[in-house]
N, C-alpha and C positions, 0 to 999 in steps of 0.2 A: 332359478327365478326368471331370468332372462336369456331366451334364446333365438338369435340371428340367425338364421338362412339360405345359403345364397343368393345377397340379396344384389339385385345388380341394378345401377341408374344410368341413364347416358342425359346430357344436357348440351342441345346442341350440337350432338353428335359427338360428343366428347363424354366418354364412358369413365365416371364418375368413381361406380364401384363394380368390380366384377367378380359374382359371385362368393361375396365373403357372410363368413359365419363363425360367429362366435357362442358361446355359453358363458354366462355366468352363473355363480350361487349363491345361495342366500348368504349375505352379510359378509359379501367379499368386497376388495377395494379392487379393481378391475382397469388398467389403463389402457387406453388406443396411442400410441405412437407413430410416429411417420413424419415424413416431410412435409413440409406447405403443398396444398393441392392432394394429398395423397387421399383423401375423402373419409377422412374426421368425422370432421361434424358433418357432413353428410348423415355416417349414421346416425347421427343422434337427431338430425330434421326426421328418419322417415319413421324414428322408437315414437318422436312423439307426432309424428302426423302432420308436420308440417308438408314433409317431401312424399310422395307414392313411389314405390321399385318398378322397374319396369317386371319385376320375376322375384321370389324371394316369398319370404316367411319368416314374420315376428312373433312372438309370441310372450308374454306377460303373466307369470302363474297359470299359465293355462289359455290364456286369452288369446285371438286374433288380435293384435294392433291395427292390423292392416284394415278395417272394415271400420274404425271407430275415428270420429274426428277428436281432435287436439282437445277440446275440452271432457269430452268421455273417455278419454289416456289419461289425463291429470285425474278424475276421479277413479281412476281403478289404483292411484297410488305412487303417479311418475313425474316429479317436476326437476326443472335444469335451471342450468345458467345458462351466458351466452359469451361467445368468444370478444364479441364485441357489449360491453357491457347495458342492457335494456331496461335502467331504469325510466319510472314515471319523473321527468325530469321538474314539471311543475308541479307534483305534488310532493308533501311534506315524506319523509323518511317515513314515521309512522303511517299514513297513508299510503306506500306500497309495500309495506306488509299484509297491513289489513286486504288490499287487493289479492295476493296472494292467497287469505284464507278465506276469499267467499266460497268460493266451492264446497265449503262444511257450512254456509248459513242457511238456512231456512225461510227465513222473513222476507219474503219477497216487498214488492212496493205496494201493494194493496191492503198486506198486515199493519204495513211502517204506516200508511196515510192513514187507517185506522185509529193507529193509535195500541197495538196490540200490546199488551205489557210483555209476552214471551219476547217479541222481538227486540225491546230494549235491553232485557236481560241478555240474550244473545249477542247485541252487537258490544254492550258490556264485556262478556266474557271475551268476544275475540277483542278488544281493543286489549283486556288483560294478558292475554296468549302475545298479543304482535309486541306489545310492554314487553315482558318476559324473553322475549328471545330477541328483542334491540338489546338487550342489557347484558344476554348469555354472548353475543357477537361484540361486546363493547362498542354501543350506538346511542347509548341510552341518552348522550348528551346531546345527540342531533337528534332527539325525534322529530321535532318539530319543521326544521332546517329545510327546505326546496332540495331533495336529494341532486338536482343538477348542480346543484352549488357546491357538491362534494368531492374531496380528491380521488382519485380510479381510486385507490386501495381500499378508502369507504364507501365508495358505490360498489364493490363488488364482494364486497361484506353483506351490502344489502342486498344484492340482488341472490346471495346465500339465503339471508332472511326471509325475503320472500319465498322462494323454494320451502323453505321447510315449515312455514307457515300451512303449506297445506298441506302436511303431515304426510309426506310421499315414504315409500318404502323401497322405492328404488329414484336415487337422487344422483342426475347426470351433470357432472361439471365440466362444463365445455373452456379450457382453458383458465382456470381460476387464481394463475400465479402470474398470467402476464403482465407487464406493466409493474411489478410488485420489487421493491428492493430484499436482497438476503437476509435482513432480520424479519420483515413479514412475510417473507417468504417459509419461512422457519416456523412463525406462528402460525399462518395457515399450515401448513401438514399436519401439527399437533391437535390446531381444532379438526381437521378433516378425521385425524383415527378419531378423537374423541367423540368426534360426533356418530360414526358407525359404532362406537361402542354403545355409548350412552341411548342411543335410539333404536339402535338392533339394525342401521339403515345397510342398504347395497346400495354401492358407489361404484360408478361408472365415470371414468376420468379421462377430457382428452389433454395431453399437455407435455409441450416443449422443453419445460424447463426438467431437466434429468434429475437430476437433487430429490426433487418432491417425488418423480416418478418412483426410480428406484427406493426412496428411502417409505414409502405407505404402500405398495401393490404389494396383492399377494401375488395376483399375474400380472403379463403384459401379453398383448398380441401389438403388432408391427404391420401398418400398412405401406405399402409402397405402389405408388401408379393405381391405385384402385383393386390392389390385390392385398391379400393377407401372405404377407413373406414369413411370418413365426408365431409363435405362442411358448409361452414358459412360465416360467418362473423370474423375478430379476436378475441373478445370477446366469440362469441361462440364457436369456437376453442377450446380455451385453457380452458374452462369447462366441455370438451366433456368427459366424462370417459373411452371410446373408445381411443381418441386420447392421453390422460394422460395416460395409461396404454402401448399404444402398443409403445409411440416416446417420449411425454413429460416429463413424469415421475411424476412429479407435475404441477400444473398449475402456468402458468406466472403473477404475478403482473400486 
């Protein structure tokens, strides 16, 4: 479904990522590891067109990434979170959902001033759609709530929400357990499979916390310094002497 390149960035002079490439497949859970700085979420700036490579090759079903801006990525099927979490802090919880799913609306502003009735039916349906998956995330109680008012672990519930609000088929979570204590930590992994089950989605994951990693990937790749030091399986991961050395320290149970 997705496939990396050698993609390489420098910033500053400080060579970001060099030459790394990955694949993934349809409806796999897929993790990036690595230390702080190792260039994470780097990938995941240039999958969705925040960041450009200096060399390299993205590609999406088929598609060039690399030629399309950030909003023509989100419509081919690809939305994220953020390591730092990016919700609309003055708008209500139901309202950045609903942001998330314009990208499927229609009714531009000259329909709505109209008066058109498709588009009231439409904005209907999506308020019903963002309803539906507050309640599928257990949110339903703050729809209304200024999401800035909310503790991390339900702003980044929502900022799930919104991602999947615009029906992505490949859904990048850029750190979605940090800040999170052991028991939600727990319940995020179990909604993470269920949710590649239940929606047929590809999950793309970057994330510190070893627990979630090892316990939902089918694979792992491992960066270090801006390089790809491994690929496996989780088992083979955590026995890699490479990857014990440069990130793990010991290997995991």
């Amino acid at each position: 479904m997705l496939g990396v390149e050698d993609l390489s960035i420098s910033f500053g002079g400080l060579a970001a990522l060099r030459s790394v490439s990955v694949e993934v497949a349809e409806r796999e859970i897929f993790a990036l590891i690595g230390p702080n700085g190792a260039g994470k979420s780097t990938v995941f700036n240039i999958i969705t067109g925040l960041e450009r490579p200096a060399s390299g090759r993205v590609r999406f079903l088929g598609e060039d990434l690399l030629v399309l801006p950030p909003h023509e990525i989100a419509r081919l099927g690809i939305a994220r979170t953020f390591q730092n979490t990016e919700v609309f802090r003055g708008l209500s919880v139901l309202d950045n959902v609903l942001v998330g799913r314009h990208i499927h609306l229609r009714g531009g502003a000259l329909r709505g001033a109209l008066g058109a009735a498709a588009v009231g039916r439409e904005e209907s349906a999506a308020s019903d759609t963002a309803r539906a998956l507050l309640d599928r995330l257990g949110l339903a109680g703050v729809a209304g709530v200024p999401a800035g008012s909310l503790p991390l672990g339900l702003q980044k519930r929502l900022e799930l929400a919104r991602a999947l609000a615009a029906e992505p088929r490949l859904l990048l979570l850029d750190e979605p357990a940090g800040g999170l204590n052991p028991t939600e930590t727990q319940a995020l992994m179990a909604l993470i499979v269920r949710l590649r089950d239940e929606r047929a989605l590809t999950i793309l994951v970057v994330e510190h916390d070893m627990e979630l990693v090892m316990g939902i990937s089918d694979r792992i790749a491992v960066l270090d310094d801006g390089r790809k030091i491994a690929e496996g399986r989780p088992r083979e991961i955590v026995t890699d002497p490479a990857v014990v050395e440069a990130y793990l320290g010991s290997a995991v149970d």
